[in-house]
C-alpha positions as CSV (number, residue, x, y, z in Angstrom):
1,X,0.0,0.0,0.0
2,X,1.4,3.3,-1.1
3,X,1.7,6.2,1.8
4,X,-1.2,8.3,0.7
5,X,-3.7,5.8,0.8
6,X,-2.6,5.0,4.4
7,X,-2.2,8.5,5.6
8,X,-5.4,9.3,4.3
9,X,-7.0,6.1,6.3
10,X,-5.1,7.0,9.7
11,X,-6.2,11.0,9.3
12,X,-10.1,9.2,9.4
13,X,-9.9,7.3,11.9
14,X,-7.8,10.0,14.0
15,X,-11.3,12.0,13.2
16,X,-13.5,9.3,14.2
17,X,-11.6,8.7,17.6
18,X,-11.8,12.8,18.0
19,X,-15.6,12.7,17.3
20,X,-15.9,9.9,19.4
21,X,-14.0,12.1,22.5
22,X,-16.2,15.1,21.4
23,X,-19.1,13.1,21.9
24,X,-18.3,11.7,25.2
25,X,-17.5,15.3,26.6
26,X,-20.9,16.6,25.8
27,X,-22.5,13.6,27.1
28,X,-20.9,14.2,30.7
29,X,-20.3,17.6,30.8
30,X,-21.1,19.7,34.2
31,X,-24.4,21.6,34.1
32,X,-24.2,25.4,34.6
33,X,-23.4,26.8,37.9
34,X,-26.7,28.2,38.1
35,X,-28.0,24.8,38.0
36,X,-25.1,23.7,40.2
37,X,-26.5,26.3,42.7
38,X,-30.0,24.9,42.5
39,X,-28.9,21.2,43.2
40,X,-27.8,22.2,46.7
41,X,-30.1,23.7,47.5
42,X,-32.4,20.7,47.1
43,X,-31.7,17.2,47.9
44,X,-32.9,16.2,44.7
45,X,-30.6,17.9,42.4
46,X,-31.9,20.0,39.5
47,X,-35.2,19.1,38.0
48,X,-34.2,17.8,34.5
49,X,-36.9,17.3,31.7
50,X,-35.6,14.6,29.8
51,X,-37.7,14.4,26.6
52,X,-40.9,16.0,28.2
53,X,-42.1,18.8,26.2
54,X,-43.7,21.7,27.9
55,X,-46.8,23.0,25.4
56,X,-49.6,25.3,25.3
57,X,-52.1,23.7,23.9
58,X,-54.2,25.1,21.0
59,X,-57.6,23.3,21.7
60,X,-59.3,22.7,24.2
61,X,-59.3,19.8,26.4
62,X,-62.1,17.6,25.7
63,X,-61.4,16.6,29.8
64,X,-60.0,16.9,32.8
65,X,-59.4,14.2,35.4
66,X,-57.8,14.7,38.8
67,X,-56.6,11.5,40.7
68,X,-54.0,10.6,43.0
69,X,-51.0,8.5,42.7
70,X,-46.9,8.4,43.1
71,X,-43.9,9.2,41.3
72,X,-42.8,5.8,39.7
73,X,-39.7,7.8,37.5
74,X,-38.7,10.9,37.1
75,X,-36.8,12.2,33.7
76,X,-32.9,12.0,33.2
77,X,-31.3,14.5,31.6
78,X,-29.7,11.8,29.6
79,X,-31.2,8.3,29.0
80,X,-29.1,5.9,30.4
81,X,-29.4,2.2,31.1
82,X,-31.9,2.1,33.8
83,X,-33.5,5.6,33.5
84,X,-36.1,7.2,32.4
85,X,-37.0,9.6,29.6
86,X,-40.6,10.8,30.5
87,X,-42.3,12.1,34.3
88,X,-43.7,8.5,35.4
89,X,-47.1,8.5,37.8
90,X,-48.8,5.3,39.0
91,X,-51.9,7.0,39.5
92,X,-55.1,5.7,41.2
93,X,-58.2,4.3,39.6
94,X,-60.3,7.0,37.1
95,X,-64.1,4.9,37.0
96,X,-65.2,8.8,35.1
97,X,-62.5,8.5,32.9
98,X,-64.4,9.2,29.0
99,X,-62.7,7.5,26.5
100,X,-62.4,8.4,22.4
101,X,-65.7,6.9,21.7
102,X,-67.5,9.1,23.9
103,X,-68.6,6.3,27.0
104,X,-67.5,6.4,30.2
105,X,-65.1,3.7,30.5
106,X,-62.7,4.3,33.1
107,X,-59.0,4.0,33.5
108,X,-57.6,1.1,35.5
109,X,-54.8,2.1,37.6
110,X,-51.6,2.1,35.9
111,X,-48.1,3.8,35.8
112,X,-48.5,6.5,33.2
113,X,-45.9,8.4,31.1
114,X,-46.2,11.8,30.4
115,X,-44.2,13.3,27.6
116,X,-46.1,16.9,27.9
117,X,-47.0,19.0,30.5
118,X,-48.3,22.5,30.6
119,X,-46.3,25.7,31.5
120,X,-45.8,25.9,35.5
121,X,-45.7,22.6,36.1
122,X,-42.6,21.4,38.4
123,X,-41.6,18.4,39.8
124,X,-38.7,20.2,41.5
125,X,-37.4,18.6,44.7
126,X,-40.0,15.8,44.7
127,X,-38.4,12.4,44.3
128,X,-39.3,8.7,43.4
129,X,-42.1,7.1,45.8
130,X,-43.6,10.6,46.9
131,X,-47.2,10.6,46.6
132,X,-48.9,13.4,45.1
133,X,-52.1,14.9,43.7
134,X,-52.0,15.0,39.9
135,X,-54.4,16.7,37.1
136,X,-54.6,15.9,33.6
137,X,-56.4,17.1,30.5
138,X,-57.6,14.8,27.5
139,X,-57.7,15.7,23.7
140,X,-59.1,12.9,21.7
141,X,-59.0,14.8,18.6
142,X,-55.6,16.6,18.8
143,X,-51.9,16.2,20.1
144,X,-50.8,16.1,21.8
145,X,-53.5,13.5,23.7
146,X,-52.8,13.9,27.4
147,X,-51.3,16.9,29.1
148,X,-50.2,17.2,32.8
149,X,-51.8,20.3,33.9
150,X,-51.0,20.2,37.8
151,X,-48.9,18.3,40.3
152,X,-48.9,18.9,43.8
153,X,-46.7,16.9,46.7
154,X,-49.0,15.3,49.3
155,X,-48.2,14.4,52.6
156,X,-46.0,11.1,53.1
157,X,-48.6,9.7,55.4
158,X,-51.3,9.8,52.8
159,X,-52.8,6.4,52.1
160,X,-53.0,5.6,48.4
161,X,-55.2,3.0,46.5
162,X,-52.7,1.4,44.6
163,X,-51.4,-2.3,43.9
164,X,-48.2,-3.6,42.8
165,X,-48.1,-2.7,38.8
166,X,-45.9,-4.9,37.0
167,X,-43.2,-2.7,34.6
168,X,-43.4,-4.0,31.3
C-alpha cells in the first residue's frame, strides 16, 4: 500500500476517535453553575426534563381528570441504562375517565408516562415514591392527547389506593 492511501485512512480514523472524545464530553459535561446552585439547595438535584415537552395547547381539552398516585420515575437528563426519559405517575383508579368513543369507560390504575406537560408545572425537589395529587387534560381529537396540567406533593402519610403494577 502506497503512503497516501494509508495517511489518508489513519487521518479518518484520527477523526473518528476525536468525534468519538467530542461526543463523550458533551454527554458528561457539568451543568451550569446556576444549576449547580439549584442542586444544593435541594436534595434532589436540579429538575431535568428529559424528553418531556412543555406546550400550550391550542384546543381545548375535551377533559380533565384529577386523581391521586406516586412518582414511579422521574426524567434524566440523559437516557441511560436504567433511567427514564418521560415524568412517570402510577396513578389511582379514574371509573369517570371518558374514552375516544364518547362512554365512560374508566381508566384502571396504571403507571402512566407523560411526555407533555403544561407551563408551571414542576416536579422540583420531589423524588421517586412521593405521593402526590396529579391533574390531567384529555384531547381525543388533537396532540398532543394527554397533558399534565398540575402536580402537587402530598403528605407522606397519605394512604394511596394502589397495587403492585408490573413494569413492562
Amino acid at each position: 500500500m502506497s503512503k497516501k492511501p494509508l495517511a489518508i485512512l489513519m487521518l479518518i480514523a484520527i477523526l473518528i476517535s476525536a468525534a468519538g472524545l467530542l461526543w463523550q464530553a458533551l454527554a458528561t459535561r457539568k451543568p451550569p453553575a446556576a444549576a449547580t446552585d439549584a442542586a444544593a439547595s435541594s436534595s434532589t438535584g436540579p429538575m431535568h426534563l428529559g424528553r418531556v415537552e412543555v406546550v400550550s395547547p391550542a384546543t381545548a381539552a375535551e377533559a380533565s381528570y384529577t386523581t391521586r398516585g406516586r412518582i414511579e420515575g422521574l426524567p434524566e437528563a440523559q437516557f441511560r441504562p436504567g433511567g427514564v426519559i418521560y415524568l412517570q405517575l402510577h396513578h389511582e383508579v379514574i371509573p369517570e375517565f371518558v374514552g375516544p368513543t364518547g362512554e365512560v369507560e374508566g381508566m384502571k390504575e396504571m403507571i402512566m408516562d407523560f411526555p407533555t406537560i403544561a407551563p408551571g408545572v414542576s416536579w422540583e425537589g420531589m423524588k421517586v415514591g412521593d405521593p402526590v395529587e396529579l391533574t390531567f387534560e384529555v384531547r381525543w381529537k388533537s396532540d398532543p392527547r394527554f397533558i399534565l396540567t398540575r402536580l402537587v406533593r402530598l403528605p407522606d402519610d397519605v394512604t394511596l389506593n394502589l397495587s403492585a403494577v408490573e413494569r413492562k
